[in-house]
N, CA, C and O atoms as a DFTB+ gen file, in Angstrom:
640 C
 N C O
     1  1      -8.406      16.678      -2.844
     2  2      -7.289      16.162      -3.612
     3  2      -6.134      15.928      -2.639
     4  3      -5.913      16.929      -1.957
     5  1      -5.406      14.980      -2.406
     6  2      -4.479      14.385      -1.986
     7  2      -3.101      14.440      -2.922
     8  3      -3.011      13.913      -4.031
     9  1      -1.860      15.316      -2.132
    10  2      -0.435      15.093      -3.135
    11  2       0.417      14.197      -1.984
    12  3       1.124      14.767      -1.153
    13  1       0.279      12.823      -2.027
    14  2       0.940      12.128      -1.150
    15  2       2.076      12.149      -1.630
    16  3       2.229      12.240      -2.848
    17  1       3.477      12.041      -0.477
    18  2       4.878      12.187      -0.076
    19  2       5.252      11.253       0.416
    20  3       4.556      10.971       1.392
    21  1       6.382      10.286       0.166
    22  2       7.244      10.191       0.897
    23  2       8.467       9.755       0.457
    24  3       8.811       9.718      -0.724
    25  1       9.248       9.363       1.583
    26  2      10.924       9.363       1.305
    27  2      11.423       8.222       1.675
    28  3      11.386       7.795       2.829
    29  1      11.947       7.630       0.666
    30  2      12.735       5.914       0.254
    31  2      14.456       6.640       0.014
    32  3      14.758       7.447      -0.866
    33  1      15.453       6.020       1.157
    34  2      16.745       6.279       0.833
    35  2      17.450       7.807       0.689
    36  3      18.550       7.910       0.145
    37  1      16.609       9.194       1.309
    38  2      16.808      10.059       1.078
    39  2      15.994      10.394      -0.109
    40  3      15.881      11.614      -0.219
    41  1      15.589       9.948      -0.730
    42  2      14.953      11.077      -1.846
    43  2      13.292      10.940      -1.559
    44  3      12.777      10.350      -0.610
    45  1      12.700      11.556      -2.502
    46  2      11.224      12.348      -2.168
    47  2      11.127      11.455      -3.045
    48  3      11.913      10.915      -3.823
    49  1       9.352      11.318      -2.663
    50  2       8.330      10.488      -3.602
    51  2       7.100      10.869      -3.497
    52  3       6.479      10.965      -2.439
    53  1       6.563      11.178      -4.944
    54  2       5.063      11.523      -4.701
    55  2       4.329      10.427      -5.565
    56  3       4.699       9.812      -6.566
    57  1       2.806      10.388      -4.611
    58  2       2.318       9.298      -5.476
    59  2       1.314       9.785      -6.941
    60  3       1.146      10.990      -6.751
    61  1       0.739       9.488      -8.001
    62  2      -0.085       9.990      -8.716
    63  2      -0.441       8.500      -8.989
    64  3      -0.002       7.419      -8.596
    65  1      -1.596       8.981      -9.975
    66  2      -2.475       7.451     -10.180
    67  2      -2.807       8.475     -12.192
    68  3      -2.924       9.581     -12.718
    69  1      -2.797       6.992     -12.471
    70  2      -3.410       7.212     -14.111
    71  2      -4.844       7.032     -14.245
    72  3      -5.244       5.915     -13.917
    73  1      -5.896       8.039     -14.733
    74  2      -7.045       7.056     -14.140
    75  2      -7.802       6.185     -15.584
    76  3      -7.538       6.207     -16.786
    77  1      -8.732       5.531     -14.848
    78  2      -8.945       4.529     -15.966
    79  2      -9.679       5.051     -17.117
    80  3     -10.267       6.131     -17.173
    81  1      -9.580       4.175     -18.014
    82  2     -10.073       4.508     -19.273
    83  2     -11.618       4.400     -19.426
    84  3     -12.274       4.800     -20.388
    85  1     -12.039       3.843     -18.409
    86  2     -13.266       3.491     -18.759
    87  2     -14.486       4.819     -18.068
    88  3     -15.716       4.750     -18.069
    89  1     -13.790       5.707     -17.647
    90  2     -14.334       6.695     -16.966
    91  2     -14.832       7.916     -17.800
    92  3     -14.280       7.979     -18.898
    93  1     -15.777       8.941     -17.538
    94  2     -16.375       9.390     -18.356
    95  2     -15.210      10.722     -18.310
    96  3     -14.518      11.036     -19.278
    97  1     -15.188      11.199     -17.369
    98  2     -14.412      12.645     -18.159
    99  2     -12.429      11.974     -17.517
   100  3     -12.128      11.030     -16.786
   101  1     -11.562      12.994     -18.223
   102  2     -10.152      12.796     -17.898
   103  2      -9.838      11.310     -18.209
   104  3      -8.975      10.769     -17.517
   105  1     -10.461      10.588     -19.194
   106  2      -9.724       9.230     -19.020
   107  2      -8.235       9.382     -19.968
   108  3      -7.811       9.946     -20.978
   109  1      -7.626       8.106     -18.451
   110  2      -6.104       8.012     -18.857
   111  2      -5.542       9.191     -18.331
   112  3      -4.388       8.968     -18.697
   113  1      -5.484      10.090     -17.851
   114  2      -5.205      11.465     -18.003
   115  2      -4.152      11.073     -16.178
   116  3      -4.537      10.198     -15.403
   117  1      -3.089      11.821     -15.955
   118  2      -2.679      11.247     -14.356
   119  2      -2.962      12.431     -13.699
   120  3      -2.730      13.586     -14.058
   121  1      -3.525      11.985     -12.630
   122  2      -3.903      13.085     -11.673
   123  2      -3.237      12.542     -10.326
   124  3      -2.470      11.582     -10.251
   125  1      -3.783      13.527      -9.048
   126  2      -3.253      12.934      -7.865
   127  2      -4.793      12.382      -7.389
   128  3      -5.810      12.875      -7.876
   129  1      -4.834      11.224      -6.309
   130  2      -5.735      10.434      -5.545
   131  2      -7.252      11.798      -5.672
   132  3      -6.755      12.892      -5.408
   133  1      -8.291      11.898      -5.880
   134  2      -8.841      12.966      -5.389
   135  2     -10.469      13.006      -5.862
   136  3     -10.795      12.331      -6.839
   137  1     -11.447      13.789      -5.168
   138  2     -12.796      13.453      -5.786
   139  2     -13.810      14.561      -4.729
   140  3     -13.534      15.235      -3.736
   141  1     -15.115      14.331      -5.540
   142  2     -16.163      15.268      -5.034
   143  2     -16.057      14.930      -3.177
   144  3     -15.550      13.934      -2.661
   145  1     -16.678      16.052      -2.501
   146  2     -16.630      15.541      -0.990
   147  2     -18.472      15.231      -1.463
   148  3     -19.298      15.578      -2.307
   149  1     -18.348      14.424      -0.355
   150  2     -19.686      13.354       0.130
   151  2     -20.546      14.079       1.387
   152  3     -20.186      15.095       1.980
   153  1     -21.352      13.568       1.556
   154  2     -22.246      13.753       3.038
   155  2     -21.644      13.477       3.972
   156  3     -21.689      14.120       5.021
   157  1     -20.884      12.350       3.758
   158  2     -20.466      11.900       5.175
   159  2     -18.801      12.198       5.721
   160  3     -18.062      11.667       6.550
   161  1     -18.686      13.350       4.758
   162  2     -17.197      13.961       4.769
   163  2     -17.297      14.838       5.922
   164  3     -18.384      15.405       6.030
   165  1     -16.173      15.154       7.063
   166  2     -16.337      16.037       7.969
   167  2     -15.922      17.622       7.158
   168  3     -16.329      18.781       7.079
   169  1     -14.631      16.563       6.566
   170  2     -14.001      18.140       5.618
   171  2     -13.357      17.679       4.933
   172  3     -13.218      16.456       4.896
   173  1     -12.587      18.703       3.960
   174  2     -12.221      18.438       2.762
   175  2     -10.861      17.520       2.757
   176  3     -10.648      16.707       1.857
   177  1     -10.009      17.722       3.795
   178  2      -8.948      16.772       4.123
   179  2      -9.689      15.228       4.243
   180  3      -9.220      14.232       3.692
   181  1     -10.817      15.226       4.993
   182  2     -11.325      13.840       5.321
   183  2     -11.478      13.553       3.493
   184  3     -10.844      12.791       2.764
   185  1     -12.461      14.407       3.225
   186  2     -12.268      13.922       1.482
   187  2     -11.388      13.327       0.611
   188  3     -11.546      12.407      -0.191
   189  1     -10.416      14.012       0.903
   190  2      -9.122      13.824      -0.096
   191  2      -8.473      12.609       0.747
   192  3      -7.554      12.043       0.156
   193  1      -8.789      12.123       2.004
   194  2      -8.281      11.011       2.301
   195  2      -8.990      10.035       1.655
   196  3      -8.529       9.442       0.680
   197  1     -10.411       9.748       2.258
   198  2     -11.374       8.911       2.008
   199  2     -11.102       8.525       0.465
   200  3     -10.715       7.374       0.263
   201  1     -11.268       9.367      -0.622
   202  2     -10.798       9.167      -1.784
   203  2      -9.472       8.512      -2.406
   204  3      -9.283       7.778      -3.376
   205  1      -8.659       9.068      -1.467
   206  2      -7.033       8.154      -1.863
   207  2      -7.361       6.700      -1.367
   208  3      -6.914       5.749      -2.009
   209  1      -8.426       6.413       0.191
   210  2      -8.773       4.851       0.014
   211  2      -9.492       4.377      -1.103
   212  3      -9.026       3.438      -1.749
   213  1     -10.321       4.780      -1.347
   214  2     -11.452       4.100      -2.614
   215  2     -10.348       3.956      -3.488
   216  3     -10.567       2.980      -4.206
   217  1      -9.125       4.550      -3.787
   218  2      -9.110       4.195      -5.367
   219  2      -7.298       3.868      -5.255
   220  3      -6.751       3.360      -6.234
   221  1      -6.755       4.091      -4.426
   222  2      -5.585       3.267      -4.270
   223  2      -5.068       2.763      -3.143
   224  3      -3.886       2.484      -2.942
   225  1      -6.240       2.619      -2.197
   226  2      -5.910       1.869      -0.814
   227  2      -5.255       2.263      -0.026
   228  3      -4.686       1.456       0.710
   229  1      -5.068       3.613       0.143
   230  2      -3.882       4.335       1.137
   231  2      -4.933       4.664       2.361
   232  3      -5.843       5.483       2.234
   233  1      -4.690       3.933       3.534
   234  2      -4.289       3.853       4.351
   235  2      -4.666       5.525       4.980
   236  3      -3.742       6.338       5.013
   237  1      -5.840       5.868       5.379
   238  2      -6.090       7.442       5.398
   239  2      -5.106       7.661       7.230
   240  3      -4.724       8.737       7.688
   241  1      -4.972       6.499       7.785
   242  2      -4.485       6.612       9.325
   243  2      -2.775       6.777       9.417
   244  3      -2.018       7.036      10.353
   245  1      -2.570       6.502       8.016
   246  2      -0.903       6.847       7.245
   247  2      -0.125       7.737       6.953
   248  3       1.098       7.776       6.815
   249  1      -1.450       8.941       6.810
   250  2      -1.017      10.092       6.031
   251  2      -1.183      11.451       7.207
   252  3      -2.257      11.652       7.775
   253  1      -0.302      12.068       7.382
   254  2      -0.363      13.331       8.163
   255  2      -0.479      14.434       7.030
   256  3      -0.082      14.529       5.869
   257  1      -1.223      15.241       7.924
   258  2      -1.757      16.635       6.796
   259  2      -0.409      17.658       7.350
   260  3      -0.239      17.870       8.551
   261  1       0.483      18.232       6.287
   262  2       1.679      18.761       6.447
   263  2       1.191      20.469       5.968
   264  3       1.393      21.521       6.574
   265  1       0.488      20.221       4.650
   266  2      -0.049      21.379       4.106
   267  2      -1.136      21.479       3.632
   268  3      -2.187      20.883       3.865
   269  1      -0.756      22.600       2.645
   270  2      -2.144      22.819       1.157
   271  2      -1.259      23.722       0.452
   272  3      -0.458      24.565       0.856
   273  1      -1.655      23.279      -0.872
   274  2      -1.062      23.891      -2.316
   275  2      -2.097      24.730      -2.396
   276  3      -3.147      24.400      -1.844
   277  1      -2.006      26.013      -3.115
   278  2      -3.025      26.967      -4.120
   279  2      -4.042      26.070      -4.310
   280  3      -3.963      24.851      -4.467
   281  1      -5.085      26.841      -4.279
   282  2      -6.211      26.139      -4.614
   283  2      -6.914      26.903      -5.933
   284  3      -7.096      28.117      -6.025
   285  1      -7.240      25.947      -6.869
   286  2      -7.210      25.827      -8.452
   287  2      -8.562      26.047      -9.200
   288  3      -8.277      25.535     -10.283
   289  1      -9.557      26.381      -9.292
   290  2     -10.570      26.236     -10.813
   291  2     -10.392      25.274     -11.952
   292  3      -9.916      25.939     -12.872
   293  1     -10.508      24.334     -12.238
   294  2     -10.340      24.027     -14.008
   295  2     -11.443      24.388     -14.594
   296  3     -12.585      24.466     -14.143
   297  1     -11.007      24.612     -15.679
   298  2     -12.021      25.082     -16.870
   299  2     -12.686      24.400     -17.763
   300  3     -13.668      24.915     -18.297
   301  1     -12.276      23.115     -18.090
   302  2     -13.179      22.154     -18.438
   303  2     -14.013      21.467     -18.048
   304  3     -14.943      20.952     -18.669
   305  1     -13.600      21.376     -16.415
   306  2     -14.825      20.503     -15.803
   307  2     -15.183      21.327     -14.767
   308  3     -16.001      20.889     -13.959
   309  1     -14.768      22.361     -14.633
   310  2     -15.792      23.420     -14.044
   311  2     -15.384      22.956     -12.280
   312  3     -16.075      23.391     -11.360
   313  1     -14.285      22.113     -12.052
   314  2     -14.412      21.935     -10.341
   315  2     -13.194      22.778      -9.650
   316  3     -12.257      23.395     -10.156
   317  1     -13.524      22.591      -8.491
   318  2     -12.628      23.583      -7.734
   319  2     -11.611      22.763      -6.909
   320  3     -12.148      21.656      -6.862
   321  1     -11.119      22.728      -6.623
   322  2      -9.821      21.794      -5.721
   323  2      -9.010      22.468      -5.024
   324  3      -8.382      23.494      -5.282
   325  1      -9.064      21.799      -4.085
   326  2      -8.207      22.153      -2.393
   327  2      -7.194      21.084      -2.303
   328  3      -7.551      20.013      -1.814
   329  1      -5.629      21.270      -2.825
   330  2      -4.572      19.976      -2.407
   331  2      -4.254      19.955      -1.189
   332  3      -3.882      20.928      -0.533
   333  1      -4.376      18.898      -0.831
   334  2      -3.622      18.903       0.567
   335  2      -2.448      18.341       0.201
   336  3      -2.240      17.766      -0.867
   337  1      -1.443      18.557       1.359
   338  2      -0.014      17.718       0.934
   339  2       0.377      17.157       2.436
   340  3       0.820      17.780       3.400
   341  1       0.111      16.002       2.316
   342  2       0.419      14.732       3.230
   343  2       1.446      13.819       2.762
   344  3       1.634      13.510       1.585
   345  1       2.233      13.325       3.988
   346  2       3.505      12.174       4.062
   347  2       3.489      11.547       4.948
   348  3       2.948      11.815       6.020
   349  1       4.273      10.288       4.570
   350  2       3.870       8.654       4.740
   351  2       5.583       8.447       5.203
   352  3       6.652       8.982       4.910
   353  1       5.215       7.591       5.895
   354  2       7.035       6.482       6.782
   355  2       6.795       5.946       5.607
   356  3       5.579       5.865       5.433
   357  1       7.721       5.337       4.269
   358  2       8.063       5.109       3.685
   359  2       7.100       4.809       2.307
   360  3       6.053       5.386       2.013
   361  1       7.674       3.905       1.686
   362  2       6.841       3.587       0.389
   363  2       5.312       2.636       1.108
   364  3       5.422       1.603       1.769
   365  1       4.274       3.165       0.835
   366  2       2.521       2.709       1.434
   367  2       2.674       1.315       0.236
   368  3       3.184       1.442      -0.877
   369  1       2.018      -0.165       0.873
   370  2       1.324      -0.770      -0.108
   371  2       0.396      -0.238      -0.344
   372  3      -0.241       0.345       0.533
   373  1      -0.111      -0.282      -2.066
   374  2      -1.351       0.205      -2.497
   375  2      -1.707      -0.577      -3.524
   376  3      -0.917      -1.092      -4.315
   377  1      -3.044      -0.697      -3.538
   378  2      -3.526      -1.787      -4.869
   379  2      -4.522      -0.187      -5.502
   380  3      -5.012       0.768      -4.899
   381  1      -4.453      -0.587      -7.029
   382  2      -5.422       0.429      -7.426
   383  2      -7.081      -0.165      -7.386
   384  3      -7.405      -1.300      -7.038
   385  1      -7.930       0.839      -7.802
   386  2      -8.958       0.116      -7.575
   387  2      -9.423       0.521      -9.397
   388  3      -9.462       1.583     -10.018
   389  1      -9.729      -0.975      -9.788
   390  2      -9.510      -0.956     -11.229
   391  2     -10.960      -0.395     -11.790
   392  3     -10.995      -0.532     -13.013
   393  1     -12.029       0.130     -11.321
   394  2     -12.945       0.686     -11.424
   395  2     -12.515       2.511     -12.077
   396  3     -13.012       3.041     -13.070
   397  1     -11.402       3.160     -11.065
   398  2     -11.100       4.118     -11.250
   399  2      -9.720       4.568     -11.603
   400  3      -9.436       5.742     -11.840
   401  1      -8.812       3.489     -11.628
   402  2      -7.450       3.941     -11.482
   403  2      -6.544       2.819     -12.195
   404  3      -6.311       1.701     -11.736
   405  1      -6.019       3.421     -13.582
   406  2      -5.410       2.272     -14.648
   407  2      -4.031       1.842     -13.614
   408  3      -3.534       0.729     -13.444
   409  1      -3.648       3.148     -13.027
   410  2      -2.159       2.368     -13.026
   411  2      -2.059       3.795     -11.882
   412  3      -2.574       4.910     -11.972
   413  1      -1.117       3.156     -10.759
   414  2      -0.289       3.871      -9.598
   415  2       0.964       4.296      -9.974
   416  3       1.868       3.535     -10.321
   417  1       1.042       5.545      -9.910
   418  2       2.600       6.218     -10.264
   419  2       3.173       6.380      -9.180
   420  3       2.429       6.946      -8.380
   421  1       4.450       6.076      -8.661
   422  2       5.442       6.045      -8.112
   423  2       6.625       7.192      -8.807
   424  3       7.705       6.790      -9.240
   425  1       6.250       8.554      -8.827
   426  2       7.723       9.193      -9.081
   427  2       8.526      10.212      -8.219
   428  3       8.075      10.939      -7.334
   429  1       9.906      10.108      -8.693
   430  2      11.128      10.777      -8.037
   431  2      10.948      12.332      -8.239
   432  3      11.196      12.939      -9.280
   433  1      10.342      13.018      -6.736
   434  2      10.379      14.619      -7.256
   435  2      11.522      15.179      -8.052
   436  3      11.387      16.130      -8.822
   437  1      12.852      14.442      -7.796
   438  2      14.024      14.920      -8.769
   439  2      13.721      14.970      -9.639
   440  3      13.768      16.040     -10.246
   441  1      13.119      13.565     -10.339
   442  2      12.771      13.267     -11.977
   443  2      12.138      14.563     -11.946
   444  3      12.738      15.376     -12.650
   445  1      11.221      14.974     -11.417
   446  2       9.820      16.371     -11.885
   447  2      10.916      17.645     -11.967
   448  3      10.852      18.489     -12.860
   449  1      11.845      17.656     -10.991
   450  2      12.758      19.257     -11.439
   451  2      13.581      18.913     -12.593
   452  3      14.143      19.888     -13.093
   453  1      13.830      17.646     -13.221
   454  2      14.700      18.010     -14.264
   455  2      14.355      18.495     -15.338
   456  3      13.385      17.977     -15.891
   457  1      15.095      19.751     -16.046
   458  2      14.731      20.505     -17.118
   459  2      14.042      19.970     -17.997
   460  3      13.050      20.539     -18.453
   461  1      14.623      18.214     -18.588
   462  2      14.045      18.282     -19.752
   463  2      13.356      17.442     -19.039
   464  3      14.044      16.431     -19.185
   465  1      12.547      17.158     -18.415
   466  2      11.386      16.630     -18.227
   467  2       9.769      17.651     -18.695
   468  3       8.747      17.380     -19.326
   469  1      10.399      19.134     -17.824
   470  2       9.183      19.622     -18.036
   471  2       9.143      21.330     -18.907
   472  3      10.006      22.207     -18.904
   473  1       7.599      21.297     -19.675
   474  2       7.951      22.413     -20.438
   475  2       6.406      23.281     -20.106
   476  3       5.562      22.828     -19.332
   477  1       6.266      24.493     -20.801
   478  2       5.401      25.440     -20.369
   479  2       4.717      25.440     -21.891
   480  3       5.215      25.055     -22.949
   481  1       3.681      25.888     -21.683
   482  2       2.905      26.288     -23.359
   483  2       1.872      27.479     -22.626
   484  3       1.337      27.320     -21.528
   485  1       1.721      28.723     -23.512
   486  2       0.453      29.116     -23.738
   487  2      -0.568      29.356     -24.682
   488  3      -0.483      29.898     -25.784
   489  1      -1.680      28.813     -24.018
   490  2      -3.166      28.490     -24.339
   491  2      -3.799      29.395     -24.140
   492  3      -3.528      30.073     -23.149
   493  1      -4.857      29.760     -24.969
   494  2      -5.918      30.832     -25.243
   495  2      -6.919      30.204     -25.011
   496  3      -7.016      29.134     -25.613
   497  1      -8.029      30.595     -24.080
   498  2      -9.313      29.687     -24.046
   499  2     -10.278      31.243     -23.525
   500  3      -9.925      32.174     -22.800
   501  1     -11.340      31.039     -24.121
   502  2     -12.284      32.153     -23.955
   503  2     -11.653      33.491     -24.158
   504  3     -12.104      34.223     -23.277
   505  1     -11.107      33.919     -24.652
   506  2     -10.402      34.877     -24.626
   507  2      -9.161      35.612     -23.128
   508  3      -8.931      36.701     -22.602
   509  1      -8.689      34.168     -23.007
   510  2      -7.961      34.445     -21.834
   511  2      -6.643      33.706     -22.000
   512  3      -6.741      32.613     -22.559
   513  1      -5.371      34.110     -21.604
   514  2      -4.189      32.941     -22.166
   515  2      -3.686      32.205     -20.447
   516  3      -3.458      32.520     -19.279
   517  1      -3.717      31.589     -20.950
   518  2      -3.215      30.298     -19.844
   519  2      -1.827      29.808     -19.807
   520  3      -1.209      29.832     -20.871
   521  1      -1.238      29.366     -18.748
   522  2       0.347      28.784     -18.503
   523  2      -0.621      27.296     -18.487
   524  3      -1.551      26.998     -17.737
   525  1      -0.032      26.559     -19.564
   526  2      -0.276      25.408     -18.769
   527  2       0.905      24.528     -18.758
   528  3       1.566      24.534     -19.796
   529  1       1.256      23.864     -17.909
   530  2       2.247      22.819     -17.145
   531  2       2.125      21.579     -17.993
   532  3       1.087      21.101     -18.451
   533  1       3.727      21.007     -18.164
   534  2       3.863      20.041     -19.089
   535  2       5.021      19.027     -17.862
   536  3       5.967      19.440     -17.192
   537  1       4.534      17.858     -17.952
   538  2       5.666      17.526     -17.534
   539  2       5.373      16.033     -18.349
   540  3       4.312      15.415     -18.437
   541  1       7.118      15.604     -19.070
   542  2       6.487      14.235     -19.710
   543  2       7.557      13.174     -19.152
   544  3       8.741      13.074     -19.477
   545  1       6.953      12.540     -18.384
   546  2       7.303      10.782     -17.910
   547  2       7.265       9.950     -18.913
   548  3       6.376       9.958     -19.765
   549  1       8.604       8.867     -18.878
   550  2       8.246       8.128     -19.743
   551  2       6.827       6.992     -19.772
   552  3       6.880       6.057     -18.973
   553  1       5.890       7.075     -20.470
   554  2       4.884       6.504     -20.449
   555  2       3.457       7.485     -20.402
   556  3       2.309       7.313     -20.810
   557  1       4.015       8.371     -19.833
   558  2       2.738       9.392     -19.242
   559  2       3.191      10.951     -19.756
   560  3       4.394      11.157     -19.915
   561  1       2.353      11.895     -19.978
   562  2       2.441      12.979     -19.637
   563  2       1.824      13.598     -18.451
   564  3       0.983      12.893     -17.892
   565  1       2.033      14.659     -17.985
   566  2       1.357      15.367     -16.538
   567  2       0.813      16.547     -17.455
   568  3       1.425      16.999     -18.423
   569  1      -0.271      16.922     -17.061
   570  2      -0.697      18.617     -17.592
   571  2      -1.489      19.244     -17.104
   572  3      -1.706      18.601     -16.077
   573  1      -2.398      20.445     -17.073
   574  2      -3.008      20.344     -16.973
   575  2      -3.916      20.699     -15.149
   576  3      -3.506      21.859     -15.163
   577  1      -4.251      20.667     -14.577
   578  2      -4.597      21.383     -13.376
   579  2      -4.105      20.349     -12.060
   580  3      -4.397      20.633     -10.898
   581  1      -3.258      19.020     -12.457
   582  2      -2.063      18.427     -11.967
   583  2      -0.590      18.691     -11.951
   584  3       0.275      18.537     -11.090
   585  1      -0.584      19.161     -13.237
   586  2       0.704      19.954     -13.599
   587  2       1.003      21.492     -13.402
   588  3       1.988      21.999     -13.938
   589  1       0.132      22.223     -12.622
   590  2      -0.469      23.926     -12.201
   591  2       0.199      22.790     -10.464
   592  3       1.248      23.145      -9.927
   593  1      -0.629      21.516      -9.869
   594  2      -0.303      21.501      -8.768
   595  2       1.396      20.996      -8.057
   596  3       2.175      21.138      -7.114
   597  1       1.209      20.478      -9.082
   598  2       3.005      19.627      -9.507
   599  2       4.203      21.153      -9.187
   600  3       5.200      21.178      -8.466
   601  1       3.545      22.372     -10.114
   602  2       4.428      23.163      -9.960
   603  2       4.819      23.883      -8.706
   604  3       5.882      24.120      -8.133
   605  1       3.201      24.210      -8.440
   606  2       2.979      24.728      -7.061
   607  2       4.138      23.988      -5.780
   608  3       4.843      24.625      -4.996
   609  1       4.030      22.505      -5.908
   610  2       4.594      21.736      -4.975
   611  2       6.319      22.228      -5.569
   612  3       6.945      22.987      -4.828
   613  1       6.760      21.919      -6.439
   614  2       7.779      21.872      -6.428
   615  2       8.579      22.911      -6.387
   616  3       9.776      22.695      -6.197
   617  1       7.877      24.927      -6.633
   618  2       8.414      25.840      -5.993
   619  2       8.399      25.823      -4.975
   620  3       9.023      26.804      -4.571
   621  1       7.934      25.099      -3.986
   622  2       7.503      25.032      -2.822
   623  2       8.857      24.718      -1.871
   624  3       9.395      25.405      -1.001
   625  1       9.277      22.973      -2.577
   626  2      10.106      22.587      -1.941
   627  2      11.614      22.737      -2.900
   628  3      12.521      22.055      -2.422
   629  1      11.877      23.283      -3.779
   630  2      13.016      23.283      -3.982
   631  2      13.614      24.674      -4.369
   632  3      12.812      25.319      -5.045
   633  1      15.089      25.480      -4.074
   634  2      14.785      26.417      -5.033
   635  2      15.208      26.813      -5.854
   636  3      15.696      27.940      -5.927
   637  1      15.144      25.979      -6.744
   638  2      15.490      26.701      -8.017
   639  2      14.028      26.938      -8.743
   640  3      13.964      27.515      -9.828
């Protein structure tokens, strides 16, 4: 999984992608660039690059590996995820690739710390209660084991 960065005019930018509808699990749902590793992956960074090309054209020779967020479980689809957090000299052209990816998000980490953007709920699943992460864009909501990484990133870099 890929949380691409970067900075237009002083402020932060991360990229997310909506993915398409026509896909069997998470459709519509926004996640960051990200996918199973392959055979021909050296490692999981090569993964999470290789993947941000297939499906929104970024440029894997663009992105410097800065970090890694917590690494996550989801419970519905049973996968495990390693974020890396990579940044880019300014805003990347990117085309989506309409096979996997409805629409490229472009948002302002500010927008993500403002209060009323984002809210908390807990969820009971198997007999276990869960934080799960809300954040709502106009057009989109975030939730969900994007919104667990969203948070991660943004205690990260800010502090409040």
């Amino acid at each position: 999984m890929l949380v691409p960065l970067y900075e237009v005019d002083g402020e932060v930018w991360v990229i997310l992608t909506r993915r398409s509808w026509q896909l069997r699990s998470h459709t519509g749902e926004v996640s960051f660039p990200g996918g199973r590793r392959e055979a021909g992956d050296v490692d999981l960074w090569d993964t999470a690059t290789r993947e941000a090309m297939e499906e929104i054209a970024l440029d894997p020779g663009a992105v410097e590996q800065i970090g890694e967020l917590d690494h996550l479980a989801t419970v519905t689809s049973q996968s495990f995820i390693v974020p890396y957090v990579g940044v880019m000299d300014g805003r990347p052209d990117l085309v989506a690739n309409d096979d996997e990816v409805d629409a490229i998000l472009h948002v302002r980490v500010a927008e993500l710390l403002d209060p009323d953007v984002y809210r908390a709920e807990q969820w009971s699943w198997e007999g276990f209660d869960r934080t799960i992460h809300f954040f709502e864009l106009v057009g989109d909501t975030i939730w969900g084991a994007t919104g667990s990484m969203l948070v991660d990133l943004l205690q990260r870099v800010s502090p409040r």
